[in-house]
N, CA, C and O atoms as CSV, one atom per row, in Angstrom:
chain,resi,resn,atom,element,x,y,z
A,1,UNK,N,N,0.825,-1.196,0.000
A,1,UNK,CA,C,0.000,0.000,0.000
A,1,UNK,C,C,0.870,1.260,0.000
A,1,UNK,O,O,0.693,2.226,-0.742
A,2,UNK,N,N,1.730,1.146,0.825
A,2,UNK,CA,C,2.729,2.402,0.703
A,2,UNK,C,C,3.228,2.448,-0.564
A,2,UNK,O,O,2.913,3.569,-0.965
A,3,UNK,N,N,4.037,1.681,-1.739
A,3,UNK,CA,C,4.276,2.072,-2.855
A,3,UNK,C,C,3.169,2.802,-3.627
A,3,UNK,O,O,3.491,3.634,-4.475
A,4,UNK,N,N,1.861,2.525,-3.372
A,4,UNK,CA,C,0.540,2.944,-4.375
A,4,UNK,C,C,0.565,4.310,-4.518
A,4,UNK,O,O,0.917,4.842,-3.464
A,5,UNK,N,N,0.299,5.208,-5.532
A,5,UNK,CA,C,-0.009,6.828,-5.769
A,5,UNK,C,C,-1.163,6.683,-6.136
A,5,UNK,O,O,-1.641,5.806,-6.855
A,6,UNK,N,N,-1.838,7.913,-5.439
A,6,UNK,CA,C,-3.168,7.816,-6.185
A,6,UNK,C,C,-3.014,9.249,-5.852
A,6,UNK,O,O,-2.363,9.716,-4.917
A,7,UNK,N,N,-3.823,9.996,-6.900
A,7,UNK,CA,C,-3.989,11.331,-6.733
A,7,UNK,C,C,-5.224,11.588,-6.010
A,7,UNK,O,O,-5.811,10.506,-5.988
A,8,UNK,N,N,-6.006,12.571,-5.335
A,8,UNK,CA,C,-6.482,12.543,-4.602
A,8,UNK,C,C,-6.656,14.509,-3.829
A,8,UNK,O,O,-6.177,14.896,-2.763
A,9,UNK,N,N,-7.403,15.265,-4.744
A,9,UNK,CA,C,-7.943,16.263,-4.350
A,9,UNK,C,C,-5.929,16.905,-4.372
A,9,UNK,O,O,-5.151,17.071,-3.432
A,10,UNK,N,N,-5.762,17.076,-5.718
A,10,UNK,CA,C,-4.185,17.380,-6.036
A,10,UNK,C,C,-3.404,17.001,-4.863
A,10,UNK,O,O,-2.760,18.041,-4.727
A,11,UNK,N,N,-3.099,16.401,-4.127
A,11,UNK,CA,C,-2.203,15.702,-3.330
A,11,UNK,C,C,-2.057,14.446,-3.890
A,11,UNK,O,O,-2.981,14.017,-4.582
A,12,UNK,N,N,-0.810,13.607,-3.674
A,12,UNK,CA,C,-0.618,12.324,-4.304
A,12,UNK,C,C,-0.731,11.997,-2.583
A,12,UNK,O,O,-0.351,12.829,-1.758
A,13,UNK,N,N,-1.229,10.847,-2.250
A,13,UNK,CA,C,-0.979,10.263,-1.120
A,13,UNK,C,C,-0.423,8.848,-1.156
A,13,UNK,O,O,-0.848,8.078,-2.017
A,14,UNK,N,N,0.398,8.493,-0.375
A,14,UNK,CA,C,1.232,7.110,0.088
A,14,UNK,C,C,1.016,6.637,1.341
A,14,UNK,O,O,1.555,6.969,2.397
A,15,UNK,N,N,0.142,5.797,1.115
A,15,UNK,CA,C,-0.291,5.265,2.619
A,15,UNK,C,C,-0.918,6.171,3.224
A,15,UNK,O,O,-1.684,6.843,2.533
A,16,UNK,N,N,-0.789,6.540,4.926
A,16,UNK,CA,C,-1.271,7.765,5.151
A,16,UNK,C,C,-0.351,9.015,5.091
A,16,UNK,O,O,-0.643,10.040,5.708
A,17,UNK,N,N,0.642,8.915,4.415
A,17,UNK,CA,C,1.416,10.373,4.700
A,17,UNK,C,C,0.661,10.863,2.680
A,17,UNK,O,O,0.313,10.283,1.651
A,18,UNK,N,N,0.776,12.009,3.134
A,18,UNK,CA,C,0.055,13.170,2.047
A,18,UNK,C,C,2.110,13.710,1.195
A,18,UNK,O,O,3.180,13.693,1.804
A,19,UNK,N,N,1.924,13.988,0.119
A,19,UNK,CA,C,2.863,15.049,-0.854
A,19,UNK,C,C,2.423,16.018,-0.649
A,19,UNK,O,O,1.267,16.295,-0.968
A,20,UNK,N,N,3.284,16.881,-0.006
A,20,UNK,CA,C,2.491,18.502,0.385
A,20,UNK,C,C,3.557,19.829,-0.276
A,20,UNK,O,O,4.605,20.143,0.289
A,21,UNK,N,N,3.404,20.036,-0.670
A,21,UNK,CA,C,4.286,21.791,-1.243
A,21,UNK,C,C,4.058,22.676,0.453
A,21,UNK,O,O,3.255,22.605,1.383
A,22,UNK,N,N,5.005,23.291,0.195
A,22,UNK,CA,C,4.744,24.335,1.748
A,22,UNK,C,C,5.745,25.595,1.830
A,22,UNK,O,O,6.883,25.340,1.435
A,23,UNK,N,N,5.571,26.595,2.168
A,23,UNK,CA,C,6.654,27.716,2.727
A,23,UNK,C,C,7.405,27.281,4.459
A,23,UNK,O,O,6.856,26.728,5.411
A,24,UNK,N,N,8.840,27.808,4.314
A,24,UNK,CA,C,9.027,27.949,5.296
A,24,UNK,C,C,8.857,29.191,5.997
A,24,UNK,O,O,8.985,30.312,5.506
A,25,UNK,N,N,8.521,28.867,7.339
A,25,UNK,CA,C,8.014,30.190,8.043
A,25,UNK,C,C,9.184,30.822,8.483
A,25,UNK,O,O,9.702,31.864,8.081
A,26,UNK,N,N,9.666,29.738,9.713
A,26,UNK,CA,C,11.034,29.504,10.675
A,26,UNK,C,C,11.826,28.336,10.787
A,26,UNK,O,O,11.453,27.255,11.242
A,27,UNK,N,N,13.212,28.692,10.236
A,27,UNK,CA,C,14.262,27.772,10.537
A,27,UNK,C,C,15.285,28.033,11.730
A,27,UNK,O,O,15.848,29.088,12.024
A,28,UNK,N,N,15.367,26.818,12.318
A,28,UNK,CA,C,16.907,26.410,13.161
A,28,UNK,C,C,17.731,25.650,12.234
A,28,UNK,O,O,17.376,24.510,11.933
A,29,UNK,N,N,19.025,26.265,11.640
A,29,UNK,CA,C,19.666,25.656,10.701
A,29,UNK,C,C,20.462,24.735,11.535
A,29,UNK,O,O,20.512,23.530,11.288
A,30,UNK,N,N,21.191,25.383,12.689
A,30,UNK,CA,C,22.015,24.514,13.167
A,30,UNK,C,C,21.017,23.175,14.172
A,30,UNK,O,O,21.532,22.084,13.930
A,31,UNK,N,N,20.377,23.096,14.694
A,31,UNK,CA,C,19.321,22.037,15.134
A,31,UNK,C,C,18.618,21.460,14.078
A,31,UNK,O,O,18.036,20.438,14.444
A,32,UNK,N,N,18.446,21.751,12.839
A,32,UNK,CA,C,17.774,21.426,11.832
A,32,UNK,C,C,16.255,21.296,12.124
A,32,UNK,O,O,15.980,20.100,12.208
A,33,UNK,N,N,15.293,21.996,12.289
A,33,UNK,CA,C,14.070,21.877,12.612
A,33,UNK,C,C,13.072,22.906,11.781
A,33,UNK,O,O,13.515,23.893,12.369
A,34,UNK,N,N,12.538,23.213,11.299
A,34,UNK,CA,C,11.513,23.902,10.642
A,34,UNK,C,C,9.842,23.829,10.323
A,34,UNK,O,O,9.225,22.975,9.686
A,35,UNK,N,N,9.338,25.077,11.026
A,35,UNK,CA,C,8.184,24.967,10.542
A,35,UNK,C,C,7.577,25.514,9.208
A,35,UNK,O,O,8.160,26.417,8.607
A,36,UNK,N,N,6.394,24.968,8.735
A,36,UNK,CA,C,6.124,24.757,7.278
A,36,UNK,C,C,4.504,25.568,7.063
A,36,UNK,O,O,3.493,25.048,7.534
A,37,UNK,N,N,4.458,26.896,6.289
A,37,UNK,CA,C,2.909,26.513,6.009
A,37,UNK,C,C,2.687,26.006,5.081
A,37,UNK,O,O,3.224,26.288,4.010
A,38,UNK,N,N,1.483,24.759,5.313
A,38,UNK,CA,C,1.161,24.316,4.139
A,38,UNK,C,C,0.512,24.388,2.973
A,38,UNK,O,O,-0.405,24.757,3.706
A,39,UNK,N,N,-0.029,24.409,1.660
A,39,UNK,CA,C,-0.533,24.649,0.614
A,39,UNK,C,C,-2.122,24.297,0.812
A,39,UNK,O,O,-2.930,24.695,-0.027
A,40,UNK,N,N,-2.488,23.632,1.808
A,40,UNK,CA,C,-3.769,23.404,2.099
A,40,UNK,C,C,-3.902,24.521,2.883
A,40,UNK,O,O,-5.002,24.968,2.556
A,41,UNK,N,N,-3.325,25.406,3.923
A,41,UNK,CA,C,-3.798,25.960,4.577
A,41,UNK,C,C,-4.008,25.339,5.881
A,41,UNK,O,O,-4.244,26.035,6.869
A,42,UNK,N,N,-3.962,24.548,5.915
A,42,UNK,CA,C,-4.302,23.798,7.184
A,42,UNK,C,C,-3.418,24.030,8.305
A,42,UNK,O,O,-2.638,24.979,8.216
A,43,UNK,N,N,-3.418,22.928,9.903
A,43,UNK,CA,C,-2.312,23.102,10.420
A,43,UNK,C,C,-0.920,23.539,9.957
A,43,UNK,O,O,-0.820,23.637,8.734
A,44,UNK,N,N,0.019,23.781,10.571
A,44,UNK,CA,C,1.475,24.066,10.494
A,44,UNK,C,C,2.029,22.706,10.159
A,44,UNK,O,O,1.328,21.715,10.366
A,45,UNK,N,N,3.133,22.603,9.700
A,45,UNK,CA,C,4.131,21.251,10.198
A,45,UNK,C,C,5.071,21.434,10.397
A,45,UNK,O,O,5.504,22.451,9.853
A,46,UNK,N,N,5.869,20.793,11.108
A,46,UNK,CA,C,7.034,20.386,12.240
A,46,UNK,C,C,7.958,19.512,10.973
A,46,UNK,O,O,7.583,18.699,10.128
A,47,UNK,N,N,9.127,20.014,11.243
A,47,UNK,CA,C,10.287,19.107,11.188
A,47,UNK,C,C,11.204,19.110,11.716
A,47,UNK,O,O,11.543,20.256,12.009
A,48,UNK,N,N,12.001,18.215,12.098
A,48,UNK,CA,C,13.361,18.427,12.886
A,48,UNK,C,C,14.068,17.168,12.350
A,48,UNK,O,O,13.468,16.222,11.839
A,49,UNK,N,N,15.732,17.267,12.555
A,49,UNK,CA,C,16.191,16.286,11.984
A,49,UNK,C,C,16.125,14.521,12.855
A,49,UNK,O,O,16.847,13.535,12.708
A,50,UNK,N,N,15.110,14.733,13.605
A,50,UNK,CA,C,14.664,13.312,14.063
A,50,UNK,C,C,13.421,12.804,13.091
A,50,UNK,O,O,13.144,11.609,12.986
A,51,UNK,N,N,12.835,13.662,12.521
A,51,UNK,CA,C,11.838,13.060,11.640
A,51,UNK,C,C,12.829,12.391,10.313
A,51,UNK,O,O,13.932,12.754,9.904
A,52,UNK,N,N,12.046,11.427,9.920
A,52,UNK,CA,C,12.747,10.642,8.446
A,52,UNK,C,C,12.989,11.332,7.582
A,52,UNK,O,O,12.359,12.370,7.378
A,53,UNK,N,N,14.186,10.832,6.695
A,53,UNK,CA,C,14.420,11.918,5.900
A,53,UNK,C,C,15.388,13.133,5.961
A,53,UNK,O,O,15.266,14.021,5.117
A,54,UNK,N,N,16.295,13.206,6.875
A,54,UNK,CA,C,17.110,14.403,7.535
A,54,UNK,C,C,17.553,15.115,6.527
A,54,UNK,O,O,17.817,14.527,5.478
A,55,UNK,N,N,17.686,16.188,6.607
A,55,UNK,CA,C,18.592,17.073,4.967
A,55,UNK,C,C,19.710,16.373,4.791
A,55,UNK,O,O,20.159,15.585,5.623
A,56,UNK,N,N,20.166,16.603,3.801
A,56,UNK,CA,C,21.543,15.924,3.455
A,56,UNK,C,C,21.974,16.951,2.455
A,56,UNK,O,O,21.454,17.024,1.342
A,57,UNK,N,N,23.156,17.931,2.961
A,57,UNK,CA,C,23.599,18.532,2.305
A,57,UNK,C,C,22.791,19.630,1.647
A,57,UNK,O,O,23.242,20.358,0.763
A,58,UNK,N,N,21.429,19.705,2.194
A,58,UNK,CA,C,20.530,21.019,2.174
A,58,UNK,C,C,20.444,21.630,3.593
A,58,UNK,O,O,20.723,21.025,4.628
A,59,UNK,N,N,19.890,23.313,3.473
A,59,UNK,CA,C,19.393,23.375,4.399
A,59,UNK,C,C,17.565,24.390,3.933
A,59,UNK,O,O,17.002,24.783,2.911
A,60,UNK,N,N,17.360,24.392,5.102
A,60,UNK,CA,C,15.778,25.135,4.981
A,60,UNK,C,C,15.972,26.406,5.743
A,60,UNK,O,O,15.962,26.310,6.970
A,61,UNK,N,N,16.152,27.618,5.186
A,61,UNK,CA,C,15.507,28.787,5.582
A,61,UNK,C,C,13.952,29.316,5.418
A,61,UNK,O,O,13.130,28.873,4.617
A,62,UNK,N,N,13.762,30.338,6.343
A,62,UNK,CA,C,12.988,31.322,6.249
A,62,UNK,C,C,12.234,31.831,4.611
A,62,UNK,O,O,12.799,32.843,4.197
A,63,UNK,N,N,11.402,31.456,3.906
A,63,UNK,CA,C,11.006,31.534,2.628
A,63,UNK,C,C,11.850,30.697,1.908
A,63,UNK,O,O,12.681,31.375,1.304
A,64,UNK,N,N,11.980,29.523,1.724
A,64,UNK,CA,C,12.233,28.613,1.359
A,64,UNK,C,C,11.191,27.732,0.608
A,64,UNK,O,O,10.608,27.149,1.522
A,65,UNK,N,N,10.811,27.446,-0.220
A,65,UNK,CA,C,9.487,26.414,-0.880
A,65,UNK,C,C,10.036,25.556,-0.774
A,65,UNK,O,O,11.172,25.441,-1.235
A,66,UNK,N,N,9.348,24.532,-0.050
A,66,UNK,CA,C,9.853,23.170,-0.120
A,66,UNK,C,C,8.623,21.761,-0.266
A,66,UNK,O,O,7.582,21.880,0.380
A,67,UNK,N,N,8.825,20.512,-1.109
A,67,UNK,CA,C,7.664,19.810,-1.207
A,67,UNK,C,C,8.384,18.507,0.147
A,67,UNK,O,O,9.538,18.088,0.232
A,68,UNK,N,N,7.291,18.206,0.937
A,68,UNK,CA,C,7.892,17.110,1.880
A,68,UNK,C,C,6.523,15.955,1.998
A,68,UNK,O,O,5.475,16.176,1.391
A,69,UNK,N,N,6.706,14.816,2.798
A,69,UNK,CA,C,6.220,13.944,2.811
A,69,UNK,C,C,5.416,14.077,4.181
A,69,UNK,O,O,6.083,13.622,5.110
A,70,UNK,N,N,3.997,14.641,4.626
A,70,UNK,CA,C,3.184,15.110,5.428
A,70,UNK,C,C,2.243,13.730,6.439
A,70,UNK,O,O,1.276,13.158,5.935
A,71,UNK,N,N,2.679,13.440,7.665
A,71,UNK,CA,C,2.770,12.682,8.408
A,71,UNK,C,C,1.460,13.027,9.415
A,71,UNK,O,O,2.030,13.387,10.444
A,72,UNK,N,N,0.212,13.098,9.633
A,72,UNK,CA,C,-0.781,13.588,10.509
A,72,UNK,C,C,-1.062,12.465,11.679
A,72,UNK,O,O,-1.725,11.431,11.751
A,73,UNK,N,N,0.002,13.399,12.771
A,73,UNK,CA,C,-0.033,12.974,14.121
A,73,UNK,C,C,-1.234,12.919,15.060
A,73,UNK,O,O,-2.217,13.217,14.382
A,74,UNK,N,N,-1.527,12.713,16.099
A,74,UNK,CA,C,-2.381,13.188,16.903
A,74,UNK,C,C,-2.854,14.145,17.181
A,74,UNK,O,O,-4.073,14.279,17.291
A,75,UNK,N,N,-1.807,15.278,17.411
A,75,UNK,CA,C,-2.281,16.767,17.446
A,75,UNK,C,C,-1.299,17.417,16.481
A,75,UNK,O,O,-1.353,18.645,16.418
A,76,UNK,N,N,-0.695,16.986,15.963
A,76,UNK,CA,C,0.415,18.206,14.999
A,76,UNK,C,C,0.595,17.276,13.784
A,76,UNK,O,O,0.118,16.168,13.538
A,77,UNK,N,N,1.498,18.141,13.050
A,77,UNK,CA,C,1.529,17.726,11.452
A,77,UNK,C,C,3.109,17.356,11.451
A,77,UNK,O,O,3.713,17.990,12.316
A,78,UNK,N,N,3.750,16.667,10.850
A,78,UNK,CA,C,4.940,16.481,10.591
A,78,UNK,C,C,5.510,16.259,9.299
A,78,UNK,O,O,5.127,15.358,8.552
A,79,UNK,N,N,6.232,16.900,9.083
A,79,UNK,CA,C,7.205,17.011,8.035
A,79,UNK,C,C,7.848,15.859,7.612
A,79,UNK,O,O,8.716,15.717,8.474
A,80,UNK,N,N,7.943,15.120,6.971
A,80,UNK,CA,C,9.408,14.050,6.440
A,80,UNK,C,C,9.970,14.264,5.325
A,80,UNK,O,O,9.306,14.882,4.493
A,81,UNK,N,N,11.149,13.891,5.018
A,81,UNK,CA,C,11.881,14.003,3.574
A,81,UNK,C,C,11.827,15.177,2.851
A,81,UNK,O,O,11.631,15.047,1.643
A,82,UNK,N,N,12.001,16.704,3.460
A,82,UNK,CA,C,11.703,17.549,2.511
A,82,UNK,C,C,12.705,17.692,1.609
A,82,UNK,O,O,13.868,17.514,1.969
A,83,UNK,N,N,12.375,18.052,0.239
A,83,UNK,CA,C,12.622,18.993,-0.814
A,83,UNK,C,C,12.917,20.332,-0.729
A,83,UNK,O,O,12.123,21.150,-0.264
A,84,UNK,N,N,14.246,20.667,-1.239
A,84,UNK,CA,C,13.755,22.174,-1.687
A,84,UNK,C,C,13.541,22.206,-3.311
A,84,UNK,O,O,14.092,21.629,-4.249
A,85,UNK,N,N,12.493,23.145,-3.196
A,85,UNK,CA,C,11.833,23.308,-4.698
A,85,UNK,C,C,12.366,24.732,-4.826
A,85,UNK,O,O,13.108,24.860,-5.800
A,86,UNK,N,N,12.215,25.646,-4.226
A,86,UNK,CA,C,12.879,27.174,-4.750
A,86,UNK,C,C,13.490,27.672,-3.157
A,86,UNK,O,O,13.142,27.560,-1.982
A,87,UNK,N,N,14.370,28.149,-3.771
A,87,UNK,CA,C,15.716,28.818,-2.562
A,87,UNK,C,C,15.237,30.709,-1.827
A,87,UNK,O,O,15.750,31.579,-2.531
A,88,UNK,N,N,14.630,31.123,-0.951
A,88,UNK,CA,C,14.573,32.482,-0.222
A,88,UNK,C,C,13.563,32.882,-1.716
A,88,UNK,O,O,13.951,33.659,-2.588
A,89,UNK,N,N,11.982,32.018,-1.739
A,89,UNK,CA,C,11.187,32.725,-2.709
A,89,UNK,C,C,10.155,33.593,-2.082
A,89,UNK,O,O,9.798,34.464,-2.875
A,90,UNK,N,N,9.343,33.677,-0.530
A,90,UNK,CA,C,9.152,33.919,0.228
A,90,UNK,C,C,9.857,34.568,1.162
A,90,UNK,O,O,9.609,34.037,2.244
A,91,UNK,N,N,10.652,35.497,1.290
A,91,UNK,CA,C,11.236,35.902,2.354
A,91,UNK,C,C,10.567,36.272,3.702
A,91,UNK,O,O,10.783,35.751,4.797
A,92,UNK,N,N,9.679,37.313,3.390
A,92,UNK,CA,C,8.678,37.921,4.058
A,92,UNK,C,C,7.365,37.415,4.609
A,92,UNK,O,O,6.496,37.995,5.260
A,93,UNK,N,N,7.460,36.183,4.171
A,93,UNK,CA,C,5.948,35.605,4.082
A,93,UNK,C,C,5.848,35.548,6.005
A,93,UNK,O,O,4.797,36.025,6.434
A,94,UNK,N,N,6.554,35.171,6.776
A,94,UNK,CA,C,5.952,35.003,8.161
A,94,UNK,C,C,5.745,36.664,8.464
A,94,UNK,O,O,4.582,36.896,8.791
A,95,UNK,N,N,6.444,37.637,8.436
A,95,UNK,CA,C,6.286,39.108,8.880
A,95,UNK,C,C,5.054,39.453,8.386
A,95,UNK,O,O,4.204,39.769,9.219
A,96,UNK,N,N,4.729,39.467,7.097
A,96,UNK,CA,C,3.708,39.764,6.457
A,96,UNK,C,C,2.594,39.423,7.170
A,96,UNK,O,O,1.776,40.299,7.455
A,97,UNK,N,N,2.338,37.619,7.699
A,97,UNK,CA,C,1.713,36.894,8.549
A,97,UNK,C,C,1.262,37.747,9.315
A,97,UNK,O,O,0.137,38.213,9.133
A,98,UNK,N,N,2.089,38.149,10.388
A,98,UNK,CA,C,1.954,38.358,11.754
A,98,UNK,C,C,1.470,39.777,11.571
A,98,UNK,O,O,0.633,40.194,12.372
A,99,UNK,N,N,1.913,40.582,10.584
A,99,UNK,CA,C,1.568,42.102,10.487
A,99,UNK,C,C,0.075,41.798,9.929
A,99,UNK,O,O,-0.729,41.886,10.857
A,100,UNK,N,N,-0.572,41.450,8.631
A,100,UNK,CA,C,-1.842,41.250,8.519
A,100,UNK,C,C,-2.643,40.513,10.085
A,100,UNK,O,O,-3.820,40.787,10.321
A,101,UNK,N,N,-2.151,39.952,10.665
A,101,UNK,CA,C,-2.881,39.107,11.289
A,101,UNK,C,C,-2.980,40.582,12.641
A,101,UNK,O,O,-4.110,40.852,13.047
A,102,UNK,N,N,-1.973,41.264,13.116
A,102,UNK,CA,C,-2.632,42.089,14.408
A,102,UNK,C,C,-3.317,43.044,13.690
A,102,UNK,O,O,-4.179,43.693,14.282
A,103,UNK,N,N,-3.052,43.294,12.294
A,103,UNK,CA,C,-4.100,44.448,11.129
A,103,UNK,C,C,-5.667,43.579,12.018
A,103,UNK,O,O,-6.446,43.992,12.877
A,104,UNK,N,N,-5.579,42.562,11.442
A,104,UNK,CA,C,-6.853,42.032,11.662
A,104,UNK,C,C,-7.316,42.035,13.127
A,104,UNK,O,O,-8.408,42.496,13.457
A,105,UNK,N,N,-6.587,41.591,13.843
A,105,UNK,CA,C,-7.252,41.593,15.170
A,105,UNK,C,C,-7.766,42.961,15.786
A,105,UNK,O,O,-8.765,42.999,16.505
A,106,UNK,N,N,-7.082,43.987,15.487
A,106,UNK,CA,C,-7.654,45.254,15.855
A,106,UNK,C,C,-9.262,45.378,15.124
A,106,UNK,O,O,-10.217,45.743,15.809
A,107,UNK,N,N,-9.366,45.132,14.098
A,107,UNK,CA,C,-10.592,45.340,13.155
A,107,UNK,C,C,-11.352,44.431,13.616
A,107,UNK,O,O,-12.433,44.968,13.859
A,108,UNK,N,N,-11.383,43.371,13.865
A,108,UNK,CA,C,-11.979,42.303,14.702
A,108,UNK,C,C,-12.700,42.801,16.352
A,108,UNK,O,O,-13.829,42.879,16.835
A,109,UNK,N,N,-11.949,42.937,16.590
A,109,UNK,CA,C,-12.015,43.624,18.012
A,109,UNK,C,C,-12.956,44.869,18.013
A,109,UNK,O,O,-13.714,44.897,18.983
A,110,UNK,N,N,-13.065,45.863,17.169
A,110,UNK,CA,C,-13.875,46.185,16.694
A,110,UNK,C,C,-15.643,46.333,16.193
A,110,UNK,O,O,-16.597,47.100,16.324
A,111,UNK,N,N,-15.277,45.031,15.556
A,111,UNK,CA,C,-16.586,44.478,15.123
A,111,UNK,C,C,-17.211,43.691,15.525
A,111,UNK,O,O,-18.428,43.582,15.372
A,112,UNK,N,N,-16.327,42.821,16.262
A,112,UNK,CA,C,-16.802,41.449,17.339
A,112,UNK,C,C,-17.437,41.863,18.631
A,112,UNK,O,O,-16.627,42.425,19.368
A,113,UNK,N,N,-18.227,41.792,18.956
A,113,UNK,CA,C,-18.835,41.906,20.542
A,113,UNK,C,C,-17.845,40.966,21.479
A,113,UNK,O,O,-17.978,39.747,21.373
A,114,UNK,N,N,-16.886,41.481,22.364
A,114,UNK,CA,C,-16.296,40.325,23.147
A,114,UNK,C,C,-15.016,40.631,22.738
A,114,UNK,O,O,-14.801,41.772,22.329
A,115,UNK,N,N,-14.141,39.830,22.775
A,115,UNK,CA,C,-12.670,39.829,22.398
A,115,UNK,C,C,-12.269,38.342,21.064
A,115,UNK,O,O,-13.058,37.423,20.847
A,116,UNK,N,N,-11.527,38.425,20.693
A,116,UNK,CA,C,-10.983,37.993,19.334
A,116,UNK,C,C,-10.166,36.154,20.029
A,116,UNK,O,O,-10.000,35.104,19.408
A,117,UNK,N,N,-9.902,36.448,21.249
A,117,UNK,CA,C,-9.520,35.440,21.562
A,117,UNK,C,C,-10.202,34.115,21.457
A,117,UNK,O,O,-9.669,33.070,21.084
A,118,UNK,N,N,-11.200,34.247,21.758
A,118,UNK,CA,C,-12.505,33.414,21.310
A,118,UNK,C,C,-12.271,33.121,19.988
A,118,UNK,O,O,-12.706,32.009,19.688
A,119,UNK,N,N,-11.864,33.576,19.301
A,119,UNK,CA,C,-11.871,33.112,17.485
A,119,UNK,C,C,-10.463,32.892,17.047
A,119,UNK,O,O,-10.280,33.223,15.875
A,120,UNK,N,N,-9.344,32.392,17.713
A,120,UNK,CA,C,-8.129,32.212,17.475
A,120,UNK,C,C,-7.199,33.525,16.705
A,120,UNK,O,O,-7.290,34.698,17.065
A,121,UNK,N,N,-6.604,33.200,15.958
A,121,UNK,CA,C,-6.018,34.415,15.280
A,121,UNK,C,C,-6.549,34.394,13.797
A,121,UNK,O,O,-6.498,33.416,13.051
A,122,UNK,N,N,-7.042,35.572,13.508
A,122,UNK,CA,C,-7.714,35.957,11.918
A,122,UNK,C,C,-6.637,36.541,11.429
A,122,UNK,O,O,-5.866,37.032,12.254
A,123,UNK,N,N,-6.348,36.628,10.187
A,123,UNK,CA,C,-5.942,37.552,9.116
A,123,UNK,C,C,-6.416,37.358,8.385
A,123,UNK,O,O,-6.748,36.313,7.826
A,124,UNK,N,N,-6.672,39.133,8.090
A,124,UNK,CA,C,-7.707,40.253,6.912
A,124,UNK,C,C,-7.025,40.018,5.875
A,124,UNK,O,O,-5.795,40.032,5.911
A,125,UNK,N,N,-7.787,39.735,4.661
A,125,UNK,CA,C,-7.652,39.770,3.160
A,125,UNK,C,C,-8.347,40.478,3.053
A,125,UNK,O,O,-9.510,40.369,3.442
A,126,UNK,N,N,-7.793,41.590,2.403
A,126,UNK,CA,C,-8.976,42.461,1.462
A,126,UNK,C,C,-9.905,41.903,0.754
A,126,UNK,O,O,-9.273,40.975,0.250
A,127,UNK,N,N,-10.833,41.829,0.412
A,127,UNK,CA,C,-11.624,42.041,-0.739
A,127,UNK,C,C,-11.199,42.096,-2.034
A,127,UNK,O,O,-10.295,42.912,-2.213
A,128,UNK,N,N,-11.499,41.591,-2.832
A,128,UNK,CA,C,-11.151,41.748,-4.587
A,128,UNK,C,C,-11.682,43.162,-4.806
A,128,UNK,O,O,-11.035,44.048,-5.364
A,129,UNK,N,N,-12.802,43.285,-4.362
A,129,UNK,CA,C,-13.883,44.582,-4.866
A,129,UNK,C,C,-13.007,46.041,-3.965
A,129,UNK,O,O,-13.062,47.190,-4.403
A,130,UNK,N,N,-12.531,45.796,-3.153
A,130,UNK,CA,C,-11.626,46.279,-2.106
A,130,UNK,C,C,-10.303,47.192,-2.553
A,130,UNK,O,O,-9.798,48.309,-2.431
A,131,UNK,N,N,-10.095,45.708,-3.244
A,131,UNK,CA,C,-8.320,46.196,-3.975
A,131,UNK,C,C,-8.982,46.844,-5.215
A,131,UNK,O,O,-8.658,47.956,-5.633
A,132,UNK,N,N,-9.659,46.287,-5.609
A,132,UNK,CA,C,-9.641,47.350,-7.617
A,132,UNK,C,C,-9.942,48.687,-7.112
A,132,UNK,O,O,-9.395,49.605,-7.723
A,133,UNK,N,N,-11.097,49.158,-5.599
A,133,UNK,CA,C,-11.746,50.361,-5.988
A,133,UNK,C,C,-10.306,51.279,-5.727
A,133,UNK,O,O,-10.102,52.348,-6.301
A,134,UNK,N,N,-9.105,50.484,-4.493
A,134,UNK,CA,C,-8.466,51.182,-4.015
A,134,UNK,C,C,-7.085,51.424,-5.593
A,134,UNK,O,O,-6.354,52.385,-5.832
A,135,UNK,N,N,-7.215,50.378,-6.178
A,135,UNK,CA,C,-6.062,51.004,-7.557
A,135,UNK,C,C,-6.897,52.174,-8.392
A,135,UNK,O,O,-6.485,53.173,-8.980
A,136,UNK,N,N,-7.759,51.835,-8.272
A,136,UNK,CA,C,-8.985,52.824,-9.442
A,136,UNK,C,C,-8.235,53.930,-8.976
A,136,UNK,O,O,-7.314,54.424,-9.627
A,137,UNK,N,N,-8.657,54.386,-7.711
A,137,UNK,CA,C,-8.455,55.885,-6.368
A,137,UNK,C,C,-6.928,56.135,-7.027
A,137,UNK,O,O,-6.576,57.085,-7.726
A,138,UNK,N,N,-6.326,55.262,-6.691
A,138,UNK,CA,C,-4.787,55.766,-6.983
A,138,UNK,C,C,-4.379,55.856,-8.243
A,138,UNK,O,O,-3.207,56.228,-8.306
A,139,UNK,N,N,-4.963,55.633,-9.441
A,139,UNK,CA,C,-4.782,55.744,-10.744
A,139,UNK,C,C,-5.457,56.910,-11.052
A,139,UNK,O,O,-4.994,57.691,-11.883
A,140,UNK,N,N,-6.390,57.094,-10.536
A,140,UNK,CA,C,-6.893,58.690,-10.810
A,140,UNK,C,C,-6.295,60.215,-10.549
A,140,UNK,O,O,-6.950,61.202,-10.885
């Protein structure tokens, strides 16, 4: 069963571990450990060089694309065998994160009766209708 591919809602899956594409958020180069967001959106994943698969002669930074072999633990996600697919293509992607995401919580806080804690952490996407009116404004 583990040799079998089957595609499967664009993921190839092997047994139960998933083929996942992902950004890196945060690396420990010298501990070798990194967390991953994934292309689903979903949980985070974990790697460290105790999971299968250890780099060999790679390493994983901070905006890093990498495709790895996605392991769903009990409560967390794990990483195995990653890939790098593109080298610092993402740089910014966790800052960006964290800056949209307290954008959002203030606006939340806001609009929510109560506090935001109750709803984990949001980050605001504009609107499509949002962004054109605001290029229109600035093209004028």
């Amino acid at each position: 069963m583990c040799d079998l591919l089957k595609v499967q809602d664009n993921f190839r899956i092997r047994g139960k571990d998933t083929v996942m594409i992902g950004v890196v958020l945060w690396s420990d180069v010298q501990e070798q450990k990194a967390v991953i967001w994934c292309e689903d959106h979903g949980n985070l994943a974990f790697f460290s060089k105790g999971s299968c698969g250890a780099l060999t002669g790679q390493r994983l930074d901070a905006g890093d694309v990498v495709q790895f072999d996605l392991q769903e633990e009990s409560h967390h996600r794990v990483a195995h065998n990653p890939r790098l697919l593109a080298e610092d293509e993402f740089p910014t992607l966790a800052s960006d994160l964290s800056r949209h995401g307290k954008a959002a919580r203030g606006k939340c806080e806001r609009v929510v009766t109560g506090s935001c804690s109750d709803l984990g952490q949001l980050i605001h996407f504009p609107s499509v209708e949002a962004s054109q009116d605001q290029e229109q404004k600035l093209s004028a």
